[in-house]
C-alpha positions in Angstrom: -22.7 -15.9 -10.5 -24.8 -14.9 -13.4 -23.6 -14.6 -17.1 -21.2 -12.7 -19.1 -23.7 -10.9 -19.9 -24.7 -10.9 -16.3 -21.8 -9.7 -14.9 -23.8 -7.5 -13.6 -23.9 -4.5 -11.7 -21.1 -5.1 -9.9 -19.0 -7.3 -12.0 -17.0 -9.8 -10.4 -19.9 -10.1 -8.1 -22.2 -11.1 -10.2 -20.5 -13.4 -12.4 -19.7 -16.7 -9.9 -22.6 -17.9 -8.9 -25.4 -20.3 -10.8 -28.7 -19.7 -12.4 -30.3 -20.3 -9.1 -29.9 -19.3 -4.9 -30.7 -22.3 -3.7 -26.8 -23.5 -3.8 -25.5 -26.7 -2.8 -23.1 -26.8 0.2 -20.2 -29.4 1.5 -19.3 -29.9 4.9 -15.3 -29.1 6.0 -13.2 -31.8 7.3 -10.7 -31.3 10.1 -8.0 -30.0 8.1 -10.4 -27.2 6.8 -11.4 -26.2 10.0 -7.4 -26.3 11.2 -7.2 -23.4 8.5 -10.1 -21.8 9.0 -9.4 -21.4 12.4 -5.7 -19.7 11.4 -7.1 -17.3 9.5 -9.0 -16.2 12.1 -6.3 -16.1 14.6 -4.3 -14.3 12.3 -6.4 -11.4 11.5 -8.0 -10.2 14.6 -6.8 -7.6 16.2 -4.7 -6.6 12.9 -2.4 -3.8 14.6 -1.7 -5.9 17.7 1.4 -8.2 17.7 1.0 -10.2 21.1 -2.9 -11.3 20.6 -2.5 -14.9 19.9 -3.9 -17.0 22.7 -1.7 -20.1 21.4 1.4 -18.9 21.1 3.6 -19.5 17.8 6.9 -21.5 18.5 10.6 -20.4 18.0 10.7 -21.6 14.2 7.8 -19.0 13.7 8.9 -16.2 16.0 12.6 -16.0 14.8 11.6 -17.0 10.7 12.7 -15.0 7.8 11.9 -16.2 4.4 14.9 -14.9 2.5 16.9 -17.3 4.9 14.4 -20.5 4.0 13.9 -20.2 -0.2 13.7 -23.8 0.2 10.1 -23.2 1.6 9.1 -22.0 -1.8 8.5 -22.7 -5.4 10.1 -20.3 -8.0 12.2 -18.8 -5.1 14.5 -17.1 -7.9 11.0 -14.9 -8.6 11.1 -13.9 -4.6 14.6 -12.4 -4.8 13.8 -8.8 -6.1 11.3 -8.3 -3.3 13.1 -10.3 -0.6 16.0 -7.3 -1.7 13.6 -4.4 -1.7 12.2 -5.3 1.5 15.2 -5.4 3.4 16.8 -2.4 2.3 13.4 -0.1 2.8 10.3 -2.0 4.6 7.5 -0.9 4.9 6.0 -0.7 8.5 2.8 0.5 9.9 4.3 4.4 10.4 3.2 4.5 6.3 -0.3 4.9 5.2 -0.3 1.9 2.5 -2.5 2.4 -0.6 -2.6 0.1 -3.4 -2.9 2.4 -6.1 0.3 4.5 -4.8 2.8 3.1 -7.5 5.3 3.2 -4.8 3.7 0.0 -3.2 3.0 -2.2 -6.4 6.6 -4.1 -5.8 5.4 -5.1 -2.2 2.2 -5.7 -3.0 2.8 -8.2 -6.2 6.4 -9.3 -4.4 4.5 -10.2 -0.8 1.4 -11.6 -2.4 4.1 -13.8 -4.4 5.5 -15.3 -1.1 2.0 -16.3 0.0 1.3 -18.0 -3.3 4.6 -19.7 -3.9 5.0 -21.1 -0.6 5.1 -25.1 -1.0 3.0 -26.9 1.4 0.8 -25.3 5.0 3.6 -25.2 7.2 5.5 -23.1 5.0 2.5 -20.8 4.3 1.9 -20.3 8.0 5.3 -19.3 8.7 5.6 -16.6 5.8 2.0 -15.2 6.9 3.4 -15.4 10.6 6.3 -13.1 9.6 4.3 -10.8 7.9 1.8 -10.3 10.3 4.2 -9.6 12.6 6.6 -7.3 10.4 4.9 -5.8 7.4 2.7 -2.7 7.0 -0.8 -4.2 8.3 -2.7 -2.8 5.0 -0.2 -4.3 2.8 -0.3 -7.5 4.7 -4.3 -8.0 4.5 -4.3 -6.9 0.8 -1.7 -9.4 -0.5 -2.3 -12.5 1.8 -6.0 -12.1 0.7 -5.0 -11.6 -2.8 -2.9 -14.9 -2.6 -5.2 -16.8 -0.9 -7.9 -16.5 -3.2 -5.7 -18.6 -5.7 -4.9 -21.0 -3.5 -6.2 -24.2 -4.7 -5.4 -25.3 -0.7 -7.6 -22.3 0.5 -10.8 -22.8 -1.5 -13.9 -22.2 0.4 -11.9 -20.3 3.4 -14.1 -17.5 4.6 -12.3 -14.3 5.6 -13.9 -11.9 8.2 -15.6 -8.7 6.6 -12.7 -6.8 5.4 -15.2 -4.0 7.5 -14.8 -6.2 10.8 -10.8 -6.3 10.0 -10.5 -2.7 9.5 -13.6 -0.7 10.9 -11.2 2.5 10.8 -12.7 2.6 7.0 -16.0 2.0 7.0 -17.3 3.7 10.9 -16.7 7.0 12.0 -14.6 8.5 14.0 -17.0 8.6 17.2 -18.3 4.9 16.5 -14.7 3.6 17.2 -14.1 6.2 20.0 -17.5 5.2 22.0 -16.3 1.6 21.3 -12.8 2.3 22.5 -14.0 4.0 25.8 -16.6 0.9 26.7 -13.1 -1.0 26.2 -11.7 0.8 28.9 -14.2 1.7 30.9 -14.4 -2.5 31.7 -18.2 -3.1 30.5 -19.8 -1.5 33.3 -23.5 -2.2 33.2 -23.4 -4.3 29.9 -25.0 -7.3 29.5 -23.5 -10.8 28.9 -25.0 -12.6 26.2 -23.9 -16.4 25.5 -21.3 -15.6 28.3 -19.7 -12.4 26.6 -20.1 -9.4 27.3 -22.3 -7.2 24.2 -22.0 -3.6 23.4 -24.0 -2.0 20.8 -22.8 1.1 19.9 -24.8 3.2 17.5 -23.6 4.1 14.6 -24.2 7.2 12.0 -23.4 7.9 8.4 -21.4 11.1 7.6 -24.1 13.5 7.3 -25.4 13.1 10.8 -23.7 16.4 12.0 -25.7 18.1 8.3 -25.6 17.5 4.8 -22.1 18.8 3.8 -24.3 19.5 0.0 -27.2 17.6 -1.3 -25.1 14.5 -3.2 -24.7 14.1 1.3 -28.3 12.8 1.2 -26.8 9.7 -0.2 -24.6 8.7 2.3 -27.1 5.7 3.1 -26.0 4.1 -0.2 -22.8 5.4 -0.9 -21.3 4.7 2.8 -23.1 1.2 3.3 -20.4 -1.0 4.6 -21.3 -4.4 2.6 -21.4 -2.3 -1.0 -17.9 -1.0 -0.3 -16.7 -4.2 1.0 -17.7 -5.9 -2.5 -16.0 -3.2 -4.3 -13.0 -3.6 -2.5 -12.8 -7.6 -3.2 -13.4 -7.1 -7.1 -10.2 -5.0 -6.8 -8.6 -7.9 -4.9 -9.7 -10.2 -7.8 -8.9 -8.5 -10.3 -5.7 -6.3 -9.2 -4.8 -4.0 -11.9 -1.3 -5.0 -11.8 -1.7 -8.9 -11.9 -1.6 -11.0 -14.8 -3.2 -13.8 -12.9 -1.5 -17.1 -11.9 0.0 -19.8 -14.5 -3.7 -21.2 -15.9 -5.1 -19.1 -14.0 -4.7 -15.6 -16.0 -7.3 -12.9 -15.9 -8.0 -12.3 -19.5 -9.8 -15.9 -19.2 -12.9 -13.9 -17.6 -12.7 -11.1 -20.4 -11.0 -8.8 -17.1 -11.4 -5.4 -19.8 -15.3 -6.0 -20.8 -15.7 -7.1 -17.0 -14.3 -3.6 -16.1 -16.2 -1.4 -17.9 -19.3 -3.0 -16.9 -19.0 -3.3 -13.5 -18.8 0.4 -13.3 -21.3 1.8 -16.0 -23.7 0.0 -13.9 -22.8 1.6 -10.6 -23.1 4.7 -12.0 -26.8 3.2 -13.4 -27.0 2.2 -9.6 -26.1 5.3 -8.5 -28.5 7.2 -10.7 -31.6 5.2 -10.0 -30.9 5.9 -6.2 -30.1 9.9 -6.9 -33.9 10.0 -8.5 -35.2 8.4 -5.0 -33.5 11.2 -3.4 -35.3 14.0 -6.3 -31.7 14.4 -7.7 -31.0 14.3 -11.4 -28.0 13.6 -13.7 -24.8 12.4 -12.0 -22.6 15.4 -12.2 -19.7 15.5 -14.8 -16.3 16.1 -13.7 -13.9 18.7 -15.5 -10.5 18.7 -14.4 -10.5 22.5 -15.3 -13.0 23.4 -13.7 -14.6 23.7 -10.1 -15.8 20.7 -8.6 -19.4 21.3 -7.0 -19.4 18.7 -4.3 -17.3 18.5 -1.4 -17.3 15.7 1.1 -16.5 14.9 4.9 -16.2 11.4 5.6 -15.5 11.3 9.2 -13.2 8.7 8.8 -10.0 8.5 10.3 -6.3 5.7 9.8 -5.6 3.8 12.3 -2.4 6.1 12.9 -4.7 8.1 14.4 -4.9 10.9 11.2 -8.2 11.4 9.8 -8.8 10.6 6.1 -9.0 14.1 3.9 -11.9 15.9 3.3 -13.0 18.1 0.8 -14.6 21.6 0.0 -17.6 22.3 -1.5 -16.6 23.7 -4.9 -12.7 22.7 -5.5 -10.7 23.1 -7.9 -7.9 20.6 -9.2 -6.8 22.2 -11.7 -3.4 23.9 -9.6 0.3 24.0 -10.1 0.5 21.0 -8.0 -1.6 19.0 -10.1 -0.1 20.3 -13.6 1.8 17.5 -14.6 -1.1 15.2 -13.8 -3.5 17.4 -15.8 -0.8 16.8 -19.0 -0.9 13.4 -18.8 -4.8 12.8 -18.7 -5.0 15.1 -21.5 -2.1 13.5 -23.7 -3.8 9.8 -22.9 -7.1 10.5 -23.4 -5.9 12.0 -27.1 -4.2 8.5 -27.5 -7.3 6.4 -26.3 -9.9 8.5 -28.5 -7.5 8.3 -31.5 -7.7 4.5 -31.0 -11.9 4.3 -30.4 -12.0 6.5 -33.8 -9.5 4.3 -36.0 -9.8 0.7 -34.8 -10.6 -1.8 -37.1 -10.8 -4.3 -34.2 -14.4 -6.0 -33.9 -16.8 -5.2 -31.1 -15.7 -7.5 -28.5 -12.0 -7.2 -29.4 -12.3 -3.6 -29.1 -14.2 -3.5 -25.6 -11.7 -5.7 -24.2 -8.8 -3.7 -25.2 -10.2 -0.6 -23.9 -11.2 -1.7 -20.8 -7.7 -2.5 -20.2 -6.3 0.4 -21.1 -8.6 2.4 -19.2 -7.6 0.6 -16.0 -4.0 0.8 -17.1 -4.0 -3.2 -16.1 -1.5 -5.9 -16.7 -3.3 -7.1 -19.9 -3.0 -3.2 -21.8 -1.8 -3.8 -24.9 0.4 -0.3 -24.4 0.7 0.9 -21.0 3.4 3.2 -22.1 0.9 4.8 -24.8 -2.0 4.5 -22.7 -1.1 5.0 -19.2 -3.9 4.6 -16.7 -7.2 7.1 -16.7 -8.2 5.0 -14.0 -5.1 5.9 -12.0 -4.8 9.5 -12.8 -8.0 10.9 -12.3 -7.6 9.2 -8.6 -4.0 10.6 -8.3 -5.8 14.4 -9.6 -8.2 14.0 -6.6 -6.2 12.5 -4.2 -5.8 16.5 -2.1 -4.3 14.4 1.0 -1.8 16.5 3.2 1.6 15.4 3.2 2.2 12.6 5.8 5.3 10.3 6.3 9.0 10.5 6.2 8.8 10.6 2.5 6.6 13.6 2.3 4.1 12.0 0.7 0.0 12.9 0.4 -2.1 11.3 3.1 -3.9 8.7 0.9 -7.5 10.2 0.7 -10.9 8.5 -0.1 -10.3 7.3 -3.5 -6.9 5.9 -2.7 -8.6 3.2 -1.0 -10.9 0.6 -2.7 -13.4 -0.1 0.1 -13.9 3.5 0.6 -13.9 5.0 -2.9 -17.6 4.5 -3.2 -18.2 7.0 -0.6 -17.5 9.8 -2.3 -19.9 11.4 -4.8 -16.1 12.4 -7.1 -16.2 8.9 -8.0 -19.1 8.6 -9.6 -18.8 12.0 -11.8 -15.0 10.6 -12.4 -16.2 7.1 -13.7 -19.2 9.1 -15.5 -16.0 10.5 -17.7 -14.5 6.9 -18.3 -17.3 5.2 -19.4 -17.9 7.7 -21.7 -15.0 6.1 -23.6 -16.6 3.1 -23.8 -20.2 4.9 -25.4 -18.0 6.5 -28.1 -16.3 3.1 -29.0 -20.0 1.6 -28.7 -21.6 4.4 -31.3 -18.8 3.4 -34.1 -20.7 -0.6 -33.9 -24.1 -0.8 -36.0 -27.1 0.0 -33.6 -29.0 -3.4 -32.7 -32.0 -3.7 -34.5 -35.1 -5.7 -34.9 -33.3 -8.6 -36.1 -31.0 -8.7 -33.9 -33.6 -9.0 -31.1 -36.2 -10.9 -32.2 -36.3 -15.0 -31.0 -38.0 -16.0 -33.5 -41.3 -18.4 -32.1 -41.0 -17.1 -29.0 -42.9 -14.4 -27.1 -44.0 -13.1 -23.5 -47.2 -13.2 -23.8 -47.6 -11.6 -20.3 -46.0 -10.7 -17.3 -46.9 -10.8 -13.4 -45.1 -8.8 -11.3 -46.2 -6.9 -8.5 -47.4 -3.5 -8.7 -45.6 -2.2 -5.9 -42.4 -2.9 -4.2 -41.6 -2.0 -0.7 -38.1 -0.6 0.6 -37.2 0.2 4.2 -34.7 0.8 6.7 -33.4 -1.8 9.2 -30.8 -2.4 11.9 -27.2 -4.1 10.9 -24.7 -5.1 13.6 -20.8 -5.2 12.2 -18.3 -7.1 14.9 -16.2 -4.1 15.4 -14.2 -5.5 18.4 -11.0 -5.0 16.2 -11.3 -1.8 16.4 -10.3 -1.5 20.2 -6.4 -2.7 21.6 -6.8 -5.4 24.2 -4.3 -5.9 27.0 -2.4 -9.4 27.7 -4.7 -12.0 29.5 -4.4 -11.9 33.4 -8.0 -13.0 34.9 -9.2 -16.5 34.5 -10.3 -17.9 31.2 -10.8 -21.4 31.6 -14.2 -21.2 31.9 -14.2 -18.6 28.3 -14.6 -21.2 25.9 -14.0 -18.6 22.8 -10.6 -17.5 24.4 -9.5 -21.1 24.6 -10.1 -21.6 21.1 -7.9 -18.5 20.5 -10.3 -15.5 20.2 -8.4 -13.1 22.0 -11.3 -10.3 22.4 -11.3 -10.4 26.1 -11.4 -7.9 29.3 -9.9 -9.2 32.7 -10.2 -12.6 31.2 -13.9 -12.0 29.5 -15.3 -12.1 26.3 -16.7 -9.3 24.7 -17.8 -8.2 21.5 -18.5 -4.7 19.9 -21.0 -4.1 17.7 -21.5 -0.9 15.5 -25.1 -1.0 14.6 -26.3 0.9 11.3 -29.7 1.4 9.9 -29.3 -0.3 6.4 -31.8 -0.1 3.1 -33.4 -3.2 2.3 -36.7 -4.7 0.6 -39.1 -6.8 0.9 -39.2 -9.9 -1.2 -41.1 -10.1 -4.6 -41.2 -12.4 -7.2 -42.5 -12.6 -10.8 -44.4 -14.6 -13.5 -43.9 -14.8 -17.4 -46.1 -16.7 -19.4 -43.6 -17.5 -22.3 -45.1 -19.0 -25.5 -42.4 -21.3 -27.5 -43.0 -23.3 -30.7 -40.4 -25.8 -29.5 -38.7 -27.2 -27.2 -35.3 -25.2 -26.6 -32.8 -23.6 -24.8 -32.9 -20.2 -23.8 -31.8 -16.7 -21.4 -34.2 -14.5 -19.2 -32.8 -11.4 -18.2 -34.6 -8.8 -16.3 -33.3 -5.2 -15.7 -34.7 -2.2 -13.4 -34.7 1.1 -14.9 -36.3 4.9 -14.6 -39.4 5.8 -16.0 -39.3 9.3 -15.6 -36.5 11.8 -14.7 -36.2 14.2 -11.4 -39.2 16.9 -13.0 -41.3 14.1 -13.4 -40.8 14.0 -17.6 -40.8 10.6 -19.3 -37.6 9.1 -20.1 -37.6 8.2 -23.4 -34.8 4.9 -24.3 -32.6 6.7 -26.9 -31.4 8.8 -23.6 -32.6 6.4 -21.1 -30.2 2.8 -22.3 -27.2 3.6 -20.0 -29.6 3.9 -16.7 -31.0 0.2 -16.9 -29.4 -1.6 -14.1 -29.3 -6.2 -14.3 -31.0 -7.6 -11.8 -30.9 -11.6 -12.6 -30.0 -13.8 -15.3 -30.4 -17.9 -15.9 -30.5 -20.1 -18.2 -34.1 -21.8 -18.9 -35.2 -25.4 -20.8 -38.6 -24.2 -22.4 -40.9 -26.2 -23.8 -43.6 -26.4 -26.6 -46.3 -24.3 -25.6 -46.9 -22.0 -22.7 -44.2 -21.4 -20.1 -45.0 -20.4 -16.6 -41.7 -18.7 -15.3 -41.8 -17.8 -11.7 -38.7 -16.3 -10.1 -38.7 -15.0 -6.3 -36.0 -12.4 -6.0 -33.9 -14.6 -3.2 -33.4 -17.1 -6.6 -31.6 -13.9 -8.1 -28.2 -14.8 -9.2 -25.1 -13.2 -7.6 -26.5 -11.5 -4.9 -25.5 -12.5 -1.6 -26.8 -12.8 2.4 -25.3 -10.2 5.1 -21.8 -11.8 6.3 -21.3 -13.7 8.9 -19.6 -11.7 11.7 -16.6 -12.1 13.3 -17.3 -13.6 16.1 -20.1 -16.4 15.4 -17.4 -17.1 12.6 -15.5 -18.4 15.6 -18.4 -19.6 17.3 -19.3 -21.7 13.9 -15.7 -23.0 13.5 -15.4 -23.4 17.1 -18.8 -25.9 17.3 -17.4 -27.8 14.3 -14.2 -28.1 15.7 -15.6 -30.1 18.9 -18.9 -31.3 18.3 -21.1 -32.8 15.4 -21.7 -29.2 14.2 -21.4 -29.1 10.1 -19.3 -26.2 8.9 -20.9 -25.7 5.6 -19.0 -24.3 2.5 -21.3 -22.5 0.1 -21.2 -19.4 -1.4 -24.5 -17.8 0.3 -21.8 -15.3 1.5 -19.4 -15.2 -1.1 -16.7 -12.3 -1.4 -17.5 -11.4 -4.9 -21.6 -11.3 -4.8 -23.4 -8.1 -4.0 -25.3 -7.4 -0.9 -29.2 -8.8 -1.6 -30.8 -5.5 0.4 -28.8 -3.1 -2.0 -31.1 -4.7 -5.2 -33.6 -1.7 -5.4 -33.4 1.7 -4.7 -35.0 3.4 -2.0 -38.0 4.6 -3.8 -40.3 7.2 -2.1 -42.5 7.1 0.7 -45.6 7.7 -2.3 -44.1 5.3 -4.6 -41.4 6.5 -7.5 -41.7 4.8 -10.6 -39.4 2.7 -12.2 -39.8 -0.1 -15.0 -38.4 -4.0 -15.2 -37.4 -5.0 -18.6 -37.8 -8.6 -19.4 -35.8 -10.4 -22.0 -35.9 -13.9 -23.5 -33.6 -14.5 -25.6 -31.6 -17.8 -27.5 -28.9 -19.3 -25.3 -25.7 -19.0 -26.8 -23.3 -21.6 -25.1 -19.9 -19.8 -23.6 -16.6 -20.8 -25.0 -15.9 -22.7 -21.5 -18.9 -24.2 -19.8 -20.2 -22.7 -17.2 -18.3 -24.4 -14.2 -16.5 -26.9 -15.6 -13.0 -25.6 -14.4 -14.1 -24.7 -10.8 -15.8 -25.9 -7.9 -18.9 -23.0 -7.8 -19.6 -24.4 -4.2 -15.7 -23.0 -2.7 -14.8 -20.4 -5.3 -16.0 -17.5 -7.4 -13.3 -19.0 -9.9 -11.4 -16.1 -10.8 -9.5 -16.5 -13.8 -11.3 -19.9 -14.7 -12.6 -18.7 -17.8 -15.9 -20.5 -16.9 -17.4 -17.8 -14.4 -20.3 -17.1 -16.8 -23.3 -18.7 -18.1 -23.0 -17.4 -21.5 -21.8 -15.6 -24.5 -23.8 -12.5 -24.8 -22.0 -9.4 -24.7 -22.2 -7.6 -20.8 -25.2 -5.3 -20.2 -26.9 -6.7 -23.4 -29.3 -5.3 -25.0 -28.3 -2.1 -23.4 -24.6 -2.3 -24.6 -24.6 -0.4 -27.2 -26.3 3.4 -27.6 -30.3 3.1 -28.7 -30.9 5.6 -31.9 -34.4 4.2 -32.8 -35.9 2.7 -30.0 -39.0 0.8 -31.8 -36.2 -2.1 -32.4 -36.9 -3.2 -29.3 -40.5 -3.9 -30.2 -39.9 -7.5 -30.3 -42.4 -10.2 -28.4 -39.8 -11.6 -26.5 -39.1 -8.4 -24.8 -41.3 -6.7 -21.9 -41.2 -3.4 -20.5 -43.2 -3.7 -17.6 -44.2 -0.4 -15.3 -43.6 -0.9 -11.4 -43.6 2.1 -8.1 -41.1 1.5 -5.5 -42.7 2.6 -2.1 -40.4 3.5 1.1 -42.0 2.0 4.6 -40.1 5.0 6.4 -38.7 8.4 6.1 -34.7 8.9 4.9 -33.5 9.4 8.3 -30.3 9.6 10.2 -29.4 6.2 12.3 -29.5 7.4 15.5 
């Protein structure tokens, strides 16, 4: 998307797309469409096994890959998990989490049999097993894992990983009033387009009352397409994946990338706690009580609800003792290293990052272990479920619902303050470091107030509900013909959980740029608080970590005054609501049999980040906040931008060309401020804005 150095906010997210929105689209042939259409088949109705309107023949129903290695390339890597899998599967009666070390071997070994398989035939008969036989979480999580680096699959769009498993993203009584229209037949609902539509309100966590105050947030924290993208940067970027051959992770700096990506959704997080009159994110101490509990109302498929937590908990218990030892005894190793390396800045950053996440690319994992892992493991108070006696996996076992929970952000608060230690040991930026020397903004346009509100999302949750084998007449049900089996007494129907969702209204902004040359250069602009929860100014040398990227392109400028105008829809990796489930049928359906272009772009990529969440809520007087503006000489990335992917299918993970240039993530704000007059340079703009909210917080329903 942006740059390395806009990697933004949300990291993978913001790193694949151009300097500009207005992307350029192809149009899918037939043999697109034939796979499109497969992965749509193959994924509704995920816990169902006899959905499939055309049904899959003998070589299919009867396949096992251990019996066909000739289907494969590098079958000799397939044998450990063809061995492990048929001396202890793992079905649906287990909870699967992928950070439960138990599951790595399937999870690497199954995503392995996607990837390796030689041609589409193959590939469909491996995913047609596996659909049928493995653990439905595991299934999703490595065939979307593999397909991703499929150079066969570019460009496929998979449904909302919220529209495949609503069970973690709606509550409990969302999927029971869906479940009971279900089988009530649609009495009294409307057919739209032929199918039968049911709206079905839906509420955050804290409808039935704030649990504590950090519940206030469950507007931002709970939003469906803000968990969904932190859910596919871990499906990028698996901790336990090197990458494919030529293909490896470290190529988009996979340490750096994780460090940022989460210092700024805790600066995310924060700007949003101040719209809500809360302060500092609370720190987490595994020794000590943890303020905030939290009831998610969630609940597994299985039927068990996801654990919740007290208000004031304590981790630190006999069951937890051996995890407590090892946090301690790694986090001695990892500040030992921040206070001894010689390594130089970007070197270092990289290095940590990895060994904070515990990842593939650590250069100890033995020494180092995982923080990321552990402090997960330390909160994961699920009660024990399964034949093996294991804990239920709770919130932050899961990536698309970690975000939920205000624990994560105190427990990522902790990590990243690893990464602001190693920063303080590197020289402070200073002038010189700053200045662009014959260039300045000489002013800046921008609105002086911004406008946030609350509006209605509908989420295809027909998943969510079991539907019976066809028996009424569907030859007239064009969807069911085309193998969208979401049907009642042989009639469409579709369920839609409907959320009120923050969002703003557009803005745009101006910078007259003065430059003595023609040249090349970077604008950067960054939102950031102005003043803290008591209304006292926030001074930089305490205020750096909080500023949260917004956009970042590359501009040509030329000798003499620059006009720069930028609407927030050009803003780099931020991405349109998905498509829903259903009208991705419809879409692939139209193209399929008429002169309807299926268009491949990536307005709706996996990795960007959901365009509504760009500002925080704001107040309904206006809460102020500040842009900072940067120009700033282009320095050219070691791979240009692009040139080993095709930005219009793929987000190019592990490409090595993702970003637009070589600046250092978060710059200028990657390293601590001591004497903030450095950044009294005149190609830099702070720039005072107020952020008005059209309605009061409220409840959805």
């Amino acid at each position: 998307m942006k740059s390395i150095a806009a990697v933004v906010f949300l990291g993978v997210a913001l790193v694949s797309f151009g300097s500009s929105r207005h992307l350029e689209s192809k149009v899918a042939d037939r043999d697109f469409l034939v796979k499109q259409t497969f992965f749509l088949d193959i994924l509704q109705h995920i816990y169902q096994d006899d959905v499939f309107v055309k049904k899959y023949g003998d070589t299919y129903v009867d396949y096992k890959p251990w019996d066909h290695l000739s289907d494969f390339k590098h079958s000799e890597e397939l044998a450990s998990f063809f061995s492990l899998w048929q001396h202890h599967p793992v079905h649906d009666d287990e909870v699967f989490s992928p950070l439960d070390q138990r599951y790595v071997d399937y999870a690497h070994g199954l995503a392995k049999v996607f990837y390796y398989a030689k041609d589409w035939l193959a590939f469909t008969h491996a995913v047609y097993w596996a659909r049928m036989h493995v653990n439905k979480q595991l299934f999703v999580y490595s065939l979307t894992i593999a397909s991703l680096h499929r150079d066969d699959l570019y460009g496929i769009s998979f449904p909302s990983i919220y529209e495949i498993f609503p069970w973690h993203f709606f509550g409990a009584e969302t999927l029971e009033v869906a479940e009971r229209y279900k089988l009530h037949g649609f009495h009294n609902v409307k057919k739209l387009d032929n199918v039968f539509n049911v709206v079905v309100k839906s509420n955050y966590s804290n409808v039935f009352g704030d649990v504590n105050y950090a519940h206030s947030l469950a507007y931002f924290t709970e939003d469906i397409g803000f968990n969904a993208f932190y859910y596919y940067y871990n499906i990028d970027y698996p901790y336990w994946m090197r990458g494919v051959p030529g293909k490896e992770l470290v190529k988009d700096k996979r340490g750096e990338l994780y460090l940022y990506l989460h210092q700024q959704l805790l600066a995310r997080y924060y700007l949003e706690r101040l719209s809500n009159d809360l302060g500092e994110i609370p720190p987490f101490n595994m020794y000590e009580e943890y303020e905030h509990g939290y009831f998610s109302n969630l609940r597994y498929y299985q039927g068990v609800g996801f654990p919740d937590r007290a208000n004031n908990y304590n981790f630190y218990h006999r069951e937890n003792y051996d995890i407590v030892r090892d946090i301690h005894f790694y986090t001695t190793r990892i500040a030992e290293y921040i206070d001894t390396t010689s390594d130089d800045y970007r070197t270092a950053v990289e290095k940590l990052g990895n060994m904070l996440q515990g990842n593939a690319a650590s250069v100890d994992h033995k020494k180092y272990g995982s923080l990321d892992i552990l402090y997960r493991d330390l909160v994961n108070e699920g009660r024990p479920y399964g034949r093996h006696g294991e804990n239920l996996p709770a919130i932050l076992m899961q990536y698309e619902t970690s975000l939920r929970d205000p624990i994560f952000y105190s427990i990522y608060k902790d990590i990243i303050s690893y990464y602001w230690r190693l920063a303080a040991t590197f020289p402070e930026y200073k002038y010189d470091d700053f200045v662009f020397n014959e260039v300045s903004i000489k002013d800046v346009h921008v609105p002086e107030s911004l406008f946030t509100y609350f509006d209605y999302f509908d989420a295809d949750i027909s998943n969510a509900v079991n539907v019976e084998g066809v028996t009424g007449d569907v030859s007239s049900d064009y969807l069911y013909q085309f193998g969208r089996n979401s049907v009642h007494n042989g009639q469409s129907f579709v369920i839609k959980a409907r959320q009120l969702r923050l969002n703003h209204k557009p803005f745009e902004y101006t910078l007259d740029v003065i430059s003595d040359k023609d040249q090349k250069a970077v604008v950067k602009i960054f939102i950031g608080p102005k003043y803290d929860e008591n209304g006292r100014k926030l001074h930089l040398e305490n205020n750096y970590m909080n500023f949260f990227e917004l956009d970042h392109y590359v501009v040509d400028l030329v000798s003499g005054v620059n006009q720069l105008k930028r609407k927030s829809e050009d803003f780099g990796y931020w991405i349109e609501d998905h498509t829903t489930y259903v009208e991705l049928y419809r879409k692939v359906l139209s193209a399929s049999t008429s002169d309807y272009k299926f268009h491949l772009n990536q307005q709706e990529a996996h990795c960007g980040v959901p365009k509504r969440m760009m500002l925080p809520k704001g107040k309904k007087g206006g809460l102020a906040f500040q842009f900072f503006f940067m120009v700033f000489p282009y320095h050219a990335p070691e791979v240009e931008q692009y040139s080993t992917f095709d930005p219009i299918a793929s987000c190019g993970i592990g490409s090595g060309s993702r970003y637009v240039d070589a600046l250092p993530f978060g710059f200028p704000f990657n390293r601590p401020v001591v004497h903030d007059y450095h950044f009294d340079v005149p190609n830099f703009k702070f720039h005072d804005i107020k952020i008005y909210h059209k309605e009061d917080p409220v409840n959805v329903v």
